[in-house]
N, C-alpha and C positions, 0 to 999 in steps of 0.2 A: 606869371607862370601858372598853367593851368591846372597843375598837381603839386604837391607837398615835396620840399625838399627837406631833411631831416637830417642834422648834423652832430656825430660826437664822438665820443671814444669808449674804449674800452673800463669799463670798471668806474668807480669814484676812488678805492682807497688806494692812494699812493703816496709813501711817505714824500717825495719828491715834490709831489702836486701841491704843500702844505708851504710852500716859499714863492714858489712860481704860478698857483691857480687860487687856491683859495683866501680869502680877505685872510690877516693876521690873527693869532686870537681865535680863528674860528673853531669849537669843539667839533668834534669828530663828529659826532652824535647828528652833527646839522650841514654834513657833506654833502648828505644827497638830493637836500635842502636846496644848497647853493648849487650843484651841479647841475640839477633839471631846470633852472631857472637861466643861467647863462648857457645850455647848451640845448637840442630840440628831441635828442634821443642819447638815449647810453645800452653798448651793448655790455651785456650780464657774463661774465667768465665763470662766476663764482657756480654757476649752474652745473659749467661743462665737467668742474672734480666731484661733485654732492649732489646728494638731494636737498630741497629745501623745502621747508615746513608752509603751509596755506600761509600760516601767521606772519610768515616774512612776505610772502607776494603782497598782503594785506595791507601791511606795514609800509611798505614801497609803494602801494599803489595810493596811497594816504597822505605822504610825501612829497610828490609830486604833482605839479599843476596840472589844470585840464589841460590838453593837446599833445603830452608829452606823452614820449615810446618808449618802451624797452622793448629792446630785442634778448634774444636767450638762445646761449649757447647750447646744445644739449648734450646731453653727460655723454664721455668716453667712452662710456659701456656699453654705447647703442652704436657706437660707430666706429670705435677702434676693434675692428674684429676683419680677421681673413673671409668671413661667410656672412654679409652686412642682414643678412634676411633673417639669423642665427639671433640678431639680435632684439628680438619683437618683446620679447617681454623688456629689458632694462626700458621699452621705447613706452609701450602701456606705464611702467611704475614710472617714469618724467612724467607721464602726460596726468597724470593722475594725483600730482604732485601737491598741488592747488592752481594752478596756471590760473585758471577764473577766474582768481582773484584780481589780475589785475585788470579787469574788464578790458576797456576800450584803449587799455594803455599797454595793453599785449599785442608789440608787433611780431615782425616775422623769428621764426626759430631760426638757427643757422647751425645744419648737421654738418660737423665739419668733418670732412675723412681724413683720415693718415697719410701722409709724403708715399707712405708703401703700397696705397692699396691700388690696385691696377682696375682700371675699368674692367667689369664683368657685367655683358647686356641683361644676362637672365637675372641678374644676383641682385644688381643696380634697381631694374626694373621690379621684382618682386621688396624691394624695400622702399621703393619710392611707392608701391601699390597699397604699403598697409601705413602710412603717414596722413590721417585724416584730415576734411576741410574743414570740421565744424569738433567741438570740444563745449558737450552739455552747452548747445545753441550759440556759442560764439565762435567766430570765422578766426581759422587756423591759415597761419601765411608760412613756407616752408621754403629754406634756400640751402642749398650744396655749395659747401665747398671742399671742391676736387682739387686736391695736391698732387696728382700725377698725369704726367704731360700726356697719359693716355686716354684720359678723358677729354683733352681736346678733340673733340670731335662729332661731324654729322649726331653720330645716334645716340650721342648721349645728349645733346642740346633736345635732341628730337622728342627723348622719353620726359626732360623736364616741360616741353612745352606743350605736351600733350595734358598734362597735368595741373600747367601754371603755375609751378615750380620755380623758381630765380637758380641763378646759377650765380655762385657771388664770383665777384671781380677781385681776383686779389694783383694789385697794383704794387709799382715798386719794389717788386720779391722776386726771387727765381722760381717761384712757383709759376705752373702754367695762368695764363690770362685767355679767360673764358668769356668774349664778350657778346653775350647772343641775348634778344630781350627774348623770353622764355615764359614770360610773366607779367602782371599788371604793377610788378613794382622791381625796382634796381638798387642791389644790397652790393655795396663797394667797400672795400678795406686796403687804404691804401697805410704803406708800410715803409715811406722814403724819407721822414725825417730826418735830420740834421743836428747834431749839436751844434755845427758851426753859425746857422741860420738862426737866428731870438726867435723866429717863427715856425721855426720848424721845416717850413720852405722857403724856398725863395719867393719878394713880390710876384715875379714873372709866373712862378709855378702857380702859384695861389690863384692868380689870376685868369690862368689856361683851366684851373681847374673847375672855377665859378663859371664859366664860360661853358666849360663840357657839360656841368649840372645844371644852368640853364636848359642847354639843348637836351638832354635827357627828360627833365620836366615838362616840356613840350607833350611825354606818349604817355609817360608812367610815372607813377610814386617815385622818389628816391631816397635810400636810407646812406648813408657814405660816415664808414669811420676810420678817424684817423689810430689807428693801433702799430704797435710795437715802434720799428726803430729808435730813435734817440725819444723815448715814451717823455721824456721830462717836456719834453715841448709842445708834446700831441693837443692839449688841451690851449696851446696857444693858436696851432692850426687851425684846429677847430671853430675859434674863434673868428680867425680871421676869414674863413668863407664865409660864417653867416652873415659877417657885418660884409662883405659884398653881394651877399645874396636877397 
C-alpha cells in the first residue's frame, strides 16, 4: 500500500474497555501506553468539551511510540454556533493551546458541525478561510464533519477541495455520507457496531472493509475510526482491520 492506513477509536478511557481491551491488572495511568501500541491512531474527544494544557499534549506525545497519530476534536465553541465565522476567536485559543507539542504525532483536526447547522456557501467558506496550514512551522491537516444532508453537495465538496480540506465519511449513521476525496488524506468514522457480533462487525463486514482501505491507500493517507455504536467492541474492530491490513 502506497500510503499509511491508520486505525483506532475514539478516546482510551472507557470503563468498559478495562475487561474487553486492556491486559487485566493494567493501571490506568499506562492506558495510553497500551493503546498506542496495539492501535495506529486514536481520536482525542476529550479536546472537543475543554481546553488542554501544552503539559498534557507533552505528556501524550511522551507516551506514545514513533509513527503514532492523534487526531483532535476541536472544542464546541468554535463550531457549534449558528454564524461558524463568529467563531474565530474560541478557533485562535484551540490552536494556541499547545498543539506543538505533539509534533509529528499531530494528525488531522476534525471540526465537527451540529446535526442543525445548514450549509451556508459565504459562512462555510469564510471559516474554512481562517483555519490555517502551518501552526509555528508544523503542517496543519483539517476535516469537516457536516451533519446535515445539505451539505451534500457540489459546492461544498468544492470549497473543501480548493483547500485540501477532508470531508469526513461518517459511515453507518443517518448522518449524510459525504464521500469526495477533497484532500491528500481520508478521515472515516464508521459507527455500525454490534453487540451481537464479539467483533463488532461481522467477518464479511471487516473484510469489505479492509478491502475499501486497501483501495483508498492506493491515492491517499487513511485515518478510519471505529466510534460510537455498541463502543464496548470498537476497540475489538479496530483490531481486527489492522491484523488484515
Amino acid at each position: 500500500m502506497p500510503h499509511p492506513i491508520r486505525i483506532g477509536v475514539g478516546g482510551w478511557t472507557f470503563e468498559p474497555w478495562r475487561s474487553t481491551f486492556f491486559p487485566p491488572g493494567l493501571r490506568q495511568a499506562e492506558e495510553l501506553h497500551f493503546a498506542s501500541r496495539a492501535l495506529t491512531t486514536i481520536e482525542v474527544n476529550g479536546t472537543y468539551y475543554g481546553t488542554q494544557k501544552p503539559e498534557t499534549f507533552a505528556k501524550w506525545a511522551k507516551e506514545t511510540p514513533d509513527g503514532f497519530v492523534f487526531t483532535l476534536k476541536a472544542p464546541r465553541f468554535a463550531t457549534a454556533r449558528r454564524v461558524l465565522a463568529e467563531g474565530t476567536e474560541s478557533i485562535t485559543r484551540f490552536l494556541a493551546s499547545g498543539l506543538t507539542e505533539l509534533g509529528p504525532k499531530l494528525g488531522p483536526i476534525n471540526w465537527q458541525l451540529p446535526p442543525t447547522k445548514k450549509f451556508d456557501p459565504a459562512d462555510v467558506a469564510a471559516f474554512l478561510d481562517f483555519l490555517p496550514d502551518r501552526l509555528e512551522g508544523l503542517p496543519l491537516r483539517h476535516a469537516i464533519e457536516a451533519r446535515h444532508d445539505s451539505f451534500a453537495c457540489d459546492e461544498f465538496t468544492t470549497l473543501l477541495r480548493d483547500r485540501n480540506i477532508a470531508a469526513i465519511q461518517a459511515e453507518d449513521t443517518d448522518y449524510p455520507l459525504i464521500d469526495a476525496a477533497t484532500a491528500p488524506f481520508a478521515y472515516l468514522r464508521i459507527m455500525g457496531t454490534r453487540e451481537a457480533e464479539p467483533l463488532g462487525y461481522s467477518e464479511a463486514d471487516l473484510d469489505r472493509w479492509a478491502t475499501r482501505l486497501r483501495d483508498m491507500a492506493a491515492a491517499r493517507e487513511v485515518f478510519l475510526f471505529v466510534i460510537s455504536g455498541h463502543k464496548a467492541a470498537n476497540p475489538a474492530a479496530a483490531l481486527a482491520l489492522i491484523q488484515r491490513l
